[in-house]
C-alpha positions as CSV (number, residue, x, y, z in Angstrom):
1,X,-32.0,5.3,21.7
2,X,-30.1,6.4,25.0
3,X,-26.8,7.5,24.7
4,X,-24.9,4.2,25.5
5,X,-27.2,2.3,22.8
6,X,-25.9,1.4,19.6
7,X,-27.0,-0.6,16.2
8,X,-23.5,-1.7,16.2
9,X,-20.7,-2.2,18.4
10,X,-17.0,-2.7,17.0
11,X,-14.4,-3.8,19.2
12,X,-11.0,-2.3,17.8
13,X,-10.0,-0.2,14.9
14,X,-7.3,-1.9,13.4
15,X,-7.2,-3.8,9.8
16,X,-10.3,-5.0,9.8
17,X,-12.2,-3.4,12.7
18,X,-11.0,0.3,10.8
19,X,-12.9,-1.1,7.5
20,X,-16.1,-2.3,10.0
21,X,-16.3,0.5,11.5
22,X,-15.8,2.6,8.3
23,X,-18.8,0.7,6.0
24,X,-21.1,0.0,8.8
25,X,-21.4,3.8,9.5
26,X,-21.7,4.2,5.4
27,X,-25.4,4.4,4.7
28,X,-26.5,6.3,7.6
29,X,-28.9,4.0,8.5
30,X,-27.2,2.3,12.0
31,X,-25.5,3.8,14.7
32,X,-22.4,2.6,15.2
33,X,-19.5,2.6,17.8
34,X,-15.7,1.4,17.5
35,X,-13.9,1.1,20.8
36,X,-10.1,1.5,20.6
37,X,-7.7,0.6,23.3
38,X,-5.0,2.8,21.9
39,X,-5.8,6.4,22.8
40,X,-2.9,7.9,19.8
41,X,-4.1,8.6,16.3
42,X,-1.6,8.8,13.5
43,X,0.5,11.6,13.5
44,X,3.0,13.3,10.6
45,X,5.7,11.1,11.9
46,X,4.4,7.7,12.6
47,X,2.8,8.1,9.1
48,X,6.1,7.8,7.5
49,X,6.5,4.6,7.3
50,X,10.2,3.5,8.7
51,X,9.2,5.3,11.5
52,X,7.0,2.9,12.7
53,X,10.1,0.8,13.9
54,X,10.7,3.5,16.9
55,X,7.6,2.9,18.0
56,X,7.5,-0.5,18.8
57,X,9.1,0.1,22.2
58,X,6.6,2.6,23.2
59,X,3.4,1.5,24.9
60,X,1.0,4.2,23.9
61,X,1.0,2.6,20.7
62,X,2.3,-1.6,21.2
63,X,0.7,-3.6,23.4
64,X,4.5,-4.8,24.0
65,X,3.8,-8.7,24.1
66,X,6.1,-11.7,24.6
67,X,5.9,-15.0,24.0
68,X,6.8,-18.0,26.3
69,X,9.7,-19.6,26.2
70,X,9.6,-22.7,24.0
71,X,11.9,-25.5,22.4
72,X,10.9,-24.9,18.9
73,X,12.3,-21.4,19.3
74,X,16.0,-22.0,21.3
75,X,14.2,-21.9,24.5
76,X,14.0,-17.9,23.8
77,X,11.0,-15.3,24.8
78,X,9.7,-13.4,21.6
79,X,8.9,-9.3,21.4
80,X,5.3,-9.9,19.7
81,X,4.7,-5.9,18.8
82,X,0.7,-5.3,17.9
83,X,-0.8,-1.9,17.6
84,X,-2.3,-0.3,19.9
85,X,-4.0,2.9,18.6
86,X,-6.5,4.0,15.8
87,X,-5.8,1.6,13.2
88,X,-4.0,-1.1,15.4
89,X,-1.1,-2.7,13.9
90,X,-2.0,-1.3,10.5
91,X,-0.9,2.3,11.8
92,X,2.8,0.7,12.8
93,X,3.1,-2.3,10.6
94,X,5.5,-2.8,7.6
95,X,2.8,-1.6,4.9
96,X,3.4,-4.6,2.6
97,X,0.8,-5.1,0.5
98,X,0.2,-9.0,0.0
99,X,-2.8,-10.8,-0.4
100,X,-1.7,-14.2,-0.3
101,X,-1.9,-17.3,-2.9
102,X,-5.1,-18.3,-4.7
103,X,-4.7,-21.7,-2.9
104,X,-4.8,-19.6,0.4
105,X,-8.4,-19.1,0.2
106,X,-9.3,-22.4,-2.0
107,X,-8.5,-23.7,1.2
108,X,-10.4,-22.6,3.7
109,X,-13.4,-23.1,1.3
110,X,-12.5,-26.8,1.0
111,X,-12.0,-26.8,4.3
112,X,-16.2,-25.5,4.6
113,X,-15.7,-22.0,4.8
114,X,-18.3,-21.6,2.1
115,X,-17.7,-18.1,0.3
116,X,-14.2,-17.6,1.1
117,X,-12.9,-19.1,-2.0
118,X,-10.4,-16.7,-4.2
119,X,-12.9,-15.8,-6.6
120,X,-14.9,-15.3,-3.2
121,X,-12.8,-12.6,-2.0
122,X,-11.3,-11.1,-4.9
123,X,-14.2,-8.3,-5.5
124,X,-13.6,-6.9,-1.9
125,X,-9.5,-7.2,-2.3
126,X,-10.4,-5.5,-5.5
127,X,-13.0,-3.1,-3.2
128,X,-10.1,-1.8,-0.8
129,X,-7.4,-1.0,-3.2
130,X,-6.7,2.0,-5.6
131,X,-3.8,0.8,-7.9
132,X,-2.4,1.5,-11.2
133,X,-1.0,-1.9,-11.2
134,X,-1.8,-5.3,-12.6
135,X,-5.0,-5.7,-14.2
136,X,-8.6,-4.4,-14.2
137,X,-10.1,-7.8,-14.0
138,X,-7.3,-8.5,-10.9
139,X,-6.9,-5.1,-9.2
140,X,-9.1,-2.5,-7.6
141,X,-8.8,1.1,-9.0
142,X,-11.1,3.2,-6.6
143,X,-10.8,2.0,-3.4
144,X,-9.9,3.8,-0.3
145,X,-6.2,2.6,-0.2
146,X,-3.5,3.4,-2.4
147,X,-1.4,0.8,-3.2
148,X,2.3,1.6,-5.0
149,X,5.2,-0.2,-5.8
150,X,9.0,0.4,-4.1
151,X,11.1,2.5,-6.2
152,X,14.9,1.2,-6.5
153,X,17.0,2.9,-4.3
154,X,20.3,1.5,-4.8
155,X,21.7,-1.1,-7.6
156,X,21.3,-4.1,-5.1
157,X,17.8,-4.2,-6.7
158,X,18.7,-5.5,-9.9
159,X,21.4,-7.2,-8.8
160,X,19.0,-9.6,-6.5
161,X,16.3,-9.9,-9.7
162,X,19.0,-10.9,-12.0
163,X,20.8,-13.5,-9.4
164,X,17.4,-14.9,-8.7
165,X,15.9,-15.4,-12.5
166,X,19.9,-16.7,-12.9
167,X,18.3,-19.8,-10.7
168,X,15.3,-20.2,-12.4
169,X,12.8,-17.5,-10.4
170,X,11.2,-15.6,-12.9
171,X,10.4,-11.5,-12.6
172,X,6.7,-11.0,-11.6
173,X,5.5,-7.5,-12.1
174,X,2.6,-7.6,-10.2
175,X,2.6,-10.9,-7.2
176,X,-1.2,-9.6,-6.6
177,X,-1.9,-10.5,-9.9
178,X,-2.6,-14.1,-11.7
179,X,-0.1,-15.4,-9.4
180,X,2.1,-15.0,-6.5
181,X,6.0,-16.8,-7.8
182,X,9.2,-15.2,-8.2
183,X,10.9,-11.8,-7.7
184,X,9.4,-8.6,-7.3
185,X,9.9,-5.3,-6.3
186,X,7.5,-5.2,-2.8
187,X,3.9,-3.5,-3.3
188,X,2.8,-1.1,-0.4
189,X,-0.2,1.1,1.4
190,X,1.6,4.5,0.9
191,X,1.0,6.7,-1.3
192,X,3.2,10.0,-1.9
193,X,5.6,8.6,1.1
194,X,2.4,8.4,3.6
195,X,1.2,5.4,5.1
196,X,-2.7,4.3,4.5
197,X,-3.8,2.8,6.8
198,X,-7.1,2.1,7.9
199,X,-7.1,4.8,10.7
200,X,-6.2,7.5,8.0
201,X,-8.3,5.9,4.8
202,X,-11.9,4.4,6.5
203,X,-11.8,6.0,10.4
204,X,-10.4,9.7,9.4
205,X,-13.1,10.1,6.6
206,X,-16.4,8.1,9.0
207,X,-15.7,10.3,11.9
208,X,-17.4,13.0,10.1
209,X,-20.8,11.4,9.8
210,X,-23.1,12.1,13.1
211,X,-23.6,8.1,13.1
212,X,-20.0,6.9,13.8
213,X,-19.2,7.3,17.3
214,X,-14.8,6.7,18.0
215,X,-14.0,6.3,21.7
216,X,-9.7,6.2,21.9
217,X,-8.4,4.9,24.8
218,X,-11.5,2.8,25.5
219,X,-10.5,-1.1,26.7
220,X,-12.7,-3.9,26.2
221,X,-12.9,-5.7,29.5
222,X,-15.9,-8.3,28.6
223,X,-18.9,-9.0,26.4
224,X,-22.1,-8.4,27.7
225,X,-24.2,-11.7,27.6
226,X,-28.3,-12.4,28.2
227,X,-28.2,-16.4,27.8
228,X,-27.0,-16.9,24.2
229,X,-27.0,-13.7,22.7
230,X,-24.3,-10.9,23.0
231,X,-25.8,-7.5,24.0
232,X,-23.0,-5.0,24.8
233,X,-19.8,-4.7,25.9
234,X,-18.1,-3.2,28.9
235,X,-14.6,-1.0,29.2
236,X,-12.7,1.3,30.9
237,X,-12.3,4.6,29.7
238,X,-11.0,7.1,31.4
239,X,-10.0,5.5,34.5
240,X,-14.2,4.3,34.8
241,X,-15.6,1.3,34.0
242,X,-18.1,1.5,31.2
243,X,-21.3,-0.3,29.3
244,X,-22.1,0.4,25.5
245,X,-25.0,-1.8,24.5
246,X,-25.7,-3.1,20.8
247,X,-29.2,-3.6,19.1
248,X,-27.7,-5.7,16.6
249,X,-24.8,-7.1,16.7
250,X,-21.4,-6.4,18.2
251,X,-18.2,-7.5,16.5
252,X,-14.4,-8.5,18.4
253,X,-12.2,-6.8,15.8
254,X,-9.0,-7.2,18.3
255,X,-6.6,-9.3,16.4
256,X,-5.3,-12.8,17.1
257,X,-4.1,-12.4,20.9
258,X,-6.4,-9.8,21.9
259,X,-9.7,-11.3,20.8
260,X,-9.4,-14.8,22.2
261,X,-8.7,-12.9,25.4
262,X,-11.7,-10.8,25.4
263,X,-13.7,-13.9,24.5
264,X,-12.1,-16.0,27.4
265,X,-12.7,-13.3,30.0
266,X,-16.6,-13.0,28.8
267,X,-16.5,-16.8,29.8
268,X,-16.2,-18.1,25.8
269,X,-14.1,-20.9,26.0
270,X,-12.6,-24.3,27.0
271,X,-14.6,-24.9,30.2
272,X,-11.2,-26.8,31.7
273,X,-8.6,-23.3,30.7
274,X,-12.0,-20.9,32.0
275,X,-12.1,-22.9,34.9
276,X,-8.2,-22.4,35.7
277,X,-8.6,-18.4,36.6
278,X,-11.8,-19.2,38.1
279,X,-13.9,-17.4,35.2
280,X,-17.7,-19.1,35.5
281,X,-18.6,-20.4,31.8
282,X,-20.8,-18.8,29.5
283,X,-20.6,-20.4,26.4
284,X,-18.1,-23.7,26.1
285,X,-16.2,-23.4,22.6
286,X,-12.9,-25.2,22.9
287,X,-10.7,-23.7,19.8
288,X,-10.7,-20.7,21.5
289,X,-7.1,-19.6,21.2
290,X,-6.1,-23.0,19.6
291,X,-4.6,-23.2,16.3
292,X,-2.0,-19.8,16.7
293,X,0.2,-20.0,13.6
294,X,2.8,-17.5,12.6
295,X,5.4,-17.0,9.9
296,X,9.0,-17.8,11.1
297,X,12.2,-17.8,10.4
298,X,16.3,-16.9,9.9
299,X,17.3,-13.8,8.6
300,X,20.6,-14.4,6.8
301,X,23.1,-11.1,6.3
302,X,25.9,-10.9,4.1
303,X,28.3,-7.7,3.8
304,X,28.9,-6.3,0.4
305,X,32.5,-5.8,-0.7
306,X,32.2,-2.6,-1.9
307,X,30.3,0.7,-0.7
308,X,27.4,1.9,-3.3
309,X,25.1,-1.3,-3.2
310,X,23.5,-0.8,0.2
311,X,21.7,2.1,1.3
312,X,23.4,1.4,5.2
313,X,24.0,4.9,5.2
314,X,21.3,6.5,4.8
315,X,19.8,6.1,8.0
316,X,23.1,8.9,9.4
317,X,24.5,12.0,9.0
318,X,24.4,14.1,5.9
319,X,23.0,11.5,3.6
320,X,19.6,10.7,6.4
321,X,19.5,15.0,5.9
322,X,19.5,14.4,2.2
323,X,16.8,11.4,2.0
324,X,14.7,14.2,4.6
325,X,14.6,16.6,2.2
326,X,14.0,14.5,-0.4
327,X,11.0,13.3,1.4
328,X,9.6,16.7,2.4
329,X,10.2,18.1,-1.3
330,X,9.2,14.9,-3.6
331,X,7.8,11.9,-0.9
332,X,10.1,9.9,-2.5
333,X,12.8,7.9,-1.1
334,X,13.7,5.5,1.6
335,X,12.0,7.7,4.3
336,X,8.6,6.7,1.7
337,X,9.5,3.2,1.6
338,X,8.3,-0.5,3.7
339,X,11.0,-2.7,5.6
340,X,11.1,-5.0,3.0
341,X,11.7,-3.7,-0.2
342,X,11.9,-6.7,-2.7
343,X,10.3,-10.6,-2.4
344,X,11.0,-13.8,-3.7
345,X,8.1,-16.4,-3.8
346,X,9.7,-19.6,-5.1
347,X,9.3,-23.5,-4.1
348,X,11.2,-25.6,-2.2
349,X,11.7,-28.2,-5.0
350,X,10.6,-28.0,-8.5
351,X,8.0,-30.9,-8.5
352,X,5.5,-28.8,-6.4
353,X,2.3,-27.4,-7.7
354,X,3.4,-24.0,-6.6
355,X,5.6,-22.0,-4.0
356,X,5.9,-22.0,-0.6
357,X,8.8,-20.2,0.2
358,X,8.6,-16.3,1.0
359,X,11.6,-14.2,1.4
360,X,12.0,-10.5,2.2
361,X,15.1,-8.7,1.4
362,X,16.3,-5.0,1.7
363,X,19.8,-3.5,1.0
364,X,20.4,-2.7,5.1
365,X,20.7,-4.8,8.0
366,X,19.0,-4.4,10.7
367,X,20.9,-4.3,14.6
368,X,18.5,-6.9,16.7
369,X,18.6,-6.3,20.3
370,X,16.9,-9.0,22.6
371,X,14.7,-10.2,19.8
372,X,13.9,-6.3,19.2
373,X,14.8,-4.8,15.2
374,X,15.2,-1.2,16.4
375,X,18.2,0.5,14.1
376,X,19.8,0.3,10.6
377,X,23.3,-1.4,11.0
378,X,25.9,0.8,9.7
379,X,27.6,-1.9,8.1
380,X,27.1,-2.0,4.1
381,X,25.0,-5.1,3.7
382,X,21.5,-6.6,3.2
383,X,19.2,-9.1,4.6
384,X,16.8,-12.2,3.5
385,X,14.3,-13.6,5.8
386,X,12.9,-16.9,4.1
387,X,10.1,-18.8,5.8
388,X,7.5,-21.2,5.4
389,X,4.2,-20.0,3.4
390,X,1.7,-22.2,5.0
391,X,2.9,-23.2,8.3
392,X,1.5,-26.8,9.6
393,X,2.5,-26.2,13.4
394,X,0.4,-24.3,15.5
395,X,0.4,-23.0,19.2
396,X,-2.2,-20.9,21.1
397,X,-3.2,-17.7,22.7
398,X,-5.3,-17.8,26.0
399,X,-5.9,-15.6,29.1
400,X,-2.7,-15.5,32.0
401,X,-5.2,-14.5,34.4
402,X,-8.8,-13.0,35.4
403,X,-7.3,-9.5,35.2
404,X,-8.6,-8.0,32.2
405,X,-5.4,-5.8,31.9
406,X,-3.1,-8.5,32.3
407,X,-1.4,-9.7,28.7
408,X,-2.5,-13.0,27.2
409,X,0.0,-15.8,26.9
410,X,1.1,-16.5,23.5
411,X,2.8,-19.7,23.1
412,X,4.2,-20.0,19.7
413,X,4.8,-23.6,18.1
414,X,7.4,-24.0,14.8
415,X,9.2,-26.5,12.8
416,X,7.0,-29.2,14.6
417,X,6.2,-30.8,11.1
418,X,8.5,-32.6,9.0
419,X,7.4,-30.4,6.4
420,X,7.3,-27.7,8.2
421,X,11.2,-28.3,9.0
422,X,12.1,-29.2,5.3
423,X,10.9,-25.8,3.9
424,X,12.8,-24.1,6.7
425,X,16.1,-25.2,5.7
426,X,15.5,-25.5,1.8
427,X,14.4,-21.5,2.7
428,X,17.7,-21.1,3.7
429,X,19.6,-22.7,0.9
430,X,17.4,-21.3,-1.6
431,X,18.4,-18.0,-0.3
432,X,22.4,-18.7,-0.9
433,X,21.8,-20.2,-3.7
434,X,20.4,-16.7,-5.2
435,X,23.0,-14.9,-3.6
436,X,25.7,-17.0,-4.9
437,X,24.8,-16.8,-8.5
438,X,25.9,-13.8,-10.8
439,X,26.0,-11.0,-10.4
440,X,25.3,-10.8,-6.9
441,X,28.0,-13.3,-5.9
442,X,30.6,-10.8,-7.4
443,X,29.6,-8.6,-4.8
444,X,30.0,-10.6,-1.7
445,X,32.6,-10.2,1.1
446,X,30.9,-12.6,3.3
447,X,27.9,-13.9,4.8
448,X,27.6,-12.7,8.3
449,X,24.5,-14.6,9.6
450,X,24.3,-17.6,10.2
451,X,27.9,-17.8,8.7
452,X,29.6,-20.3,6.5
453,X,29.9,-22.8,8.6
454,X,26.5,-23.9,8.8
455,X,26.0,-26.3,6.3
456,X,24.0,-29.3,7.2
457,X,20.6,-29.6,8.0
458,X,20.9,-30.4,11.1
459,X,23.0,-26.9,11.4
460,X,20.6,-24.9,9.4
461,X,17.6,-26.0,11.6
462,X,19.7,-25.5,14.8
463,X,20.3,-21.8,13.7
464,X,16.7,-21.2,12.5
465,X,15.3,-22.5,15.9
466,X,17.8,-19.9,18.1
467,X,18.3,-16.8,15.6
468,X,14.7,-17.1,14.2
469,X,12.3,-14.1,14.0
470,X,8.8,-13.6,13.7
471,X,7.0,-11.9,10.6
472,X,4.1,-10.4,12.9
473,X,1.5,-12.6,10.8
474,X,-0.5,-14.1,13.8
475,X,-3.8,-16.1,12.8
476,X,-6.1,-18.7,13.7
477,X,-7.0,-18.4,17.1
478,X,-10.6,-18.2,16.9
479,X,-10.3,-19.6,13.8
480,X,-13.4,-20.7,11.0
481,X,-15.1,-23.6,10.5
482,X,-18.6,-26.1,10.7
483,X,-16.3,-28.8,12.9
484,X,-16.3,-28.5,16.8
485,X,-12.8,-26.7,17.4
486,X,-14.1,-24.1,15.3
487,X,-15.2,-20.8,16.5
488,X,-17.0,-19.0,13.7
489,X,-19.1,-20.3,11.3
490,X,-18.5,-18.7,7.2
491,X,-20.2,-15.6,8.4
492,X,-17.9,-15.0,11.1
493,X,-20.4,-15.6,14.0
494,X,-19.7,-16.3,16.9
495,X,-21.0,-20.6,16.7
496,X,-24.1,-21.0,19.2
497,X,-24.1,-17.4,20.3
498,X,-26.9,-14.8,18.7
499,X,-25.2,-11.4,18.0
500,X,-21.8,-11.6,18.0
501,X,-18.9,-12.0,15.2
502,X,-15.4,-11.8,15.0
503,X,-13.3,-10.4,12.6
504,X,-9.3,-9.9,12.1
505,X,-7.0,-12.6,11.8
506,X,-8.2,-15.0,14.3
507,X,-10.9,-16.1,11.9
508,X,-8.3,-17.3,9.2
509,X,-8.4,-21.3,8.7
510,X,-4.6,-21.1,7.8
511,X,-2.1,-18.3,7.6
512,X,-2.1,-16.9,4.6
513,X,1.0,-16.9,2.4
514,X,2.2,-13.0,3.1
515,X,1.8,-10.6,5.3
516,X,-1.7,-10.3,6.9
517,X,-2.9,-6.9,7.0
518,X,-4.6,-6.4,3.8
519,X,-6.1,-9.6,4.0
520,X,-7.8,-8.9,7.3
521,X,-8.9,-5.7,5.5
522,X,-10.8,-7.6,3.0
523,X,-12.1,-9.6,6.3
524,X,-13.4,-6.2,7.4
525,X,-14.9,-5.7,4.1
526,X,-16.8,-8.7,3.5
527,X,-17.8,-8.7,7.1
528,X,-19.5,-6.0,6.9
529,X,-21.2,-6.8,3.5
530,X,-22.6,-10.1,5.0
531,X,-23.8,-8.0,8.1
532,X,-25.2,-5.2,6.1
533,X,-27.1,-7.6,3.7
534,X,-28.4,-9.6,6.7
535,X,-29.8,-6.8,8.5
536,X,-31.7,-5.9,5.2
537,X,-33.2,-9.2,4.9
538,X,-33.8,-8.6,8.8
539,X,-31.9,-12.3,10.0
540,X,-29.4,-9.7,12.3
541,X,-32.7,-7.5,13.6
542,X,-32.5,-6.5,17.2
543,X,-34.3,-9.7,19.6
């Protein structure tokens, strides 16, 4: 096998290409390569993870997207960071660990996606983790990444879990577990104040085996097609254009804008958007880059009325000294800790089966600069961010142009459902309604964002559309499926192409209901399972 020749060919390293990449190479029996845009690896600093936040502005390791402008969103342009490195947006994300609802994945099954049921997936959520939480039946204990719980750093913790079971939301020690309602303190991927992400706990470790082959800094520019079957895959490296060729099978681990890309500019997609940049068709497949869907929504603020509560301060002066050295002698405190340090789940009226509302709350506030969270706000506060679960509206992600380097366009589509609307604003209420219960409401000056005066519904929605932020959850554009706007069939290939799968987010049916990157890391893992156990039974064999 020449040096360009490969068993396998992985394209990304992120949350689920990382895993891929990792298990494919596990067995020594295939040679495998993962391609990675990013040419940065993790370093001491980006590990910790608030520090993830400065990076967002810095294109060695965010692709730096925007959205277009759109009416469902105040007419506004939206900073859509993604990771660009080893580990891809796991390696800069918010390292929440959240798999989701049970009804997440009972869906897509009804839906056709045979094998993706809950009981499905659990034993490769169960695969990826290492936890001393929950249950053995629920929880993984040996996996490669360790998953802790946020400490309390500040009294507003309580305070926010007593307001909320005040209303009716019960405590849940362990939302991973039998089920996802009510208040908790927020589960993450760090363990001793590092970040573990899949560059650091599946790449770092499969680099040393002579089978694994990394390339940083290596962009995907198109698949490499004979007739129906995918054979390799071209990219620049080093200033060159380059081929890597695949014996097997080659897999689009690039996330939910960056894969429908790479498939549209290999001529995989609606004939009528191919035909637009003058790309010549290769394989017609019209939900490319259809069904985009996203968690959205209002962050509301409120300013405490007394100093103590919020840990506003600790991102200056002598106290960010203290919480270093803290850090570099125990690995402990907020330096060791995930944006979003405590989560309510709860419904939007009592009748419903189950939740589907999510809020994330921290004891800071966070300055937003042109859509862009960069700083902790001195004032002494705290945020909630409620949105909608299971989002109904959808948008899409497709090529700008035949330039390979140029960004996709992401057009993002909310509150275009009644329903979609009426969680929105119950979201919002929901979230005063905890605040304004004892003991919390004792401890209010007043609410800052969207303010007081935004009462009706009509108010509420007006604010969510033009304040609204993102939760950096994109799915669904290459999304699974046996119907015709699917792309993927329920082993993630590629529908009427030989040799190719995709695998991140794009495949999801429907956004799950939390954040993303551990599911896509059980994507990676039963990916690869269904690949490995094919090519035993010889259906993936080379043609």
């Amino acid at each position: 096998m020449s040096d360009n020749r490969y068993d396998y060919i992985v394209v990304g390293s992120g949350s689920s290409g990382g895993v891929l990449a990792g298990r494919l190479s596990e067995n020594g029996k295939y040679k495998v390569l993962c391609l990675e845009a990013g040419e940065k690896g993790p370093d001491y600093i980006l590990s910790r993870p608030p520090a993830a936040v400065k990076y967002l502005l810095n294109s060695k390791v965010d692709w730096q997207y925007n959205s277009k402008p759109d009416k469902s969103h105040g007419d506004r342009s939206i900073y859509v960071p993604r990771g660009k490195m080893l580990g891809g947006t796991s390696s800069i994300n918010g390292v929440i660990v959240d798999r989701g609802q049970r009804v997440d994945y009972d869906t897509w099954a009804q839906k056709g996606c045979r094998g993706w049921s809950y009981d499905d997936v659990l034993p490769y959520f169960k695969k990826l983790e290492a936890t001393e939480l929950g249950s053995n039946e629920l929880r993984g204990r040996s996996g490669p990444i360790r998953v802790t719980q946020a400490s309390k750093l500040s009294p507003f913790y309580d305070l926010l879990i007593k307001s909320a079971e005040a209303v009716g939301i019960p405590h849940n020690p362990d939302y991973n577990g039998t089920t996802h309602e009510g208040v908790a303190m927020t589960q993450q991927n760090v363990y001793r104040g590092f970040r573990q992400s899949t560059a650091t706990q599946y790449i770092k470790p499969a680099r040393k085996r002579p089978n694994l082959t990394v390339i940083a800094g290596a962009e995907a520019t198109s698949l490499i097609l004979e007739g129906k079957r995918c054979v390799g895959v071209r990219f620049r490296h080093g200033g060159r254009m380059k081929e890597a060729h695949a014996q097997r099978e080659v897999v689009v681990s690039c996330g939910a804008a960056n894969t429908p890309k790479l498939l549209e500019l290999s001529g995989i997609g609606n004939p009528d958007i191919l035909a637009q940049h003058g790309i010549a068709v290769t394989h017609a497949l019209n939900g490319v880059g259809e069904n985009l869907r996203e968690h959205y929504g209002l962050r509301l603020t409120w300013r405490f009325n007394r100093p103590g509560i919020s840990i506003a301060k600790h991102g200056s002066g002598w106290r960010l000294a203290r919480e270093v050295l803290r850090f570099l002698i125990f690995r402990t405190g907020f330096i060791a800790h995930p944006m979003g340090t405590i989560r309510v789940v709860t419904r939007s009226r009592p009748e419903l089966d189950g939740p589907d509302i999510l809020m994330y709350c921290a004891p800071f506030i966070v300055d937003v600069q042109g859509g862009k969270a960069r700083r902790m706000s001195p004032i002494e506060g705290f945020y909630m961010l409620p949105h909608v679960q299971r989002t109904e509206s959808t948008g899409s992600i497709h090529i700008g142009s035949a330039d390979p380097f140029a960004p996709p366009v992401i057009n993002f589509k909310f509150l275009e459902t009644p329903n979609d609307r009426a969680v929105a604003i119950m979201g919002v209420r929901r979230a005063r309604e905890i605040v304004e219960a004892s003991p919390m409401a004792e401890m209010i000056a007043e609410e800052l964002q969207p303010g007081k005066a935004v009462q009706t519904d009509e108010q509420i929605l007006d604010a969510i559309r033009n304040l609204g932020l993102i939760s950096h959850h994109m799915a669904g554009t290459c999304r699974m499926g046996p119907d015709p706007l699917a792309v993927v069939d329920d082993r993630l290939r590629v529908h009427g192409l030989q040799g190719l799968r995709v695998a991140d987010a794009s495949i999801m049916p429907t956004v799950t209901s939390g954040n993303t990157s551990i599911p896509c890391m059980m994507i990676g893992e039963k990916c690869a399972d269904m690949m490995l156990t094919d090519a035993e039974k010889g259906s993936a064999a080379p043609a």
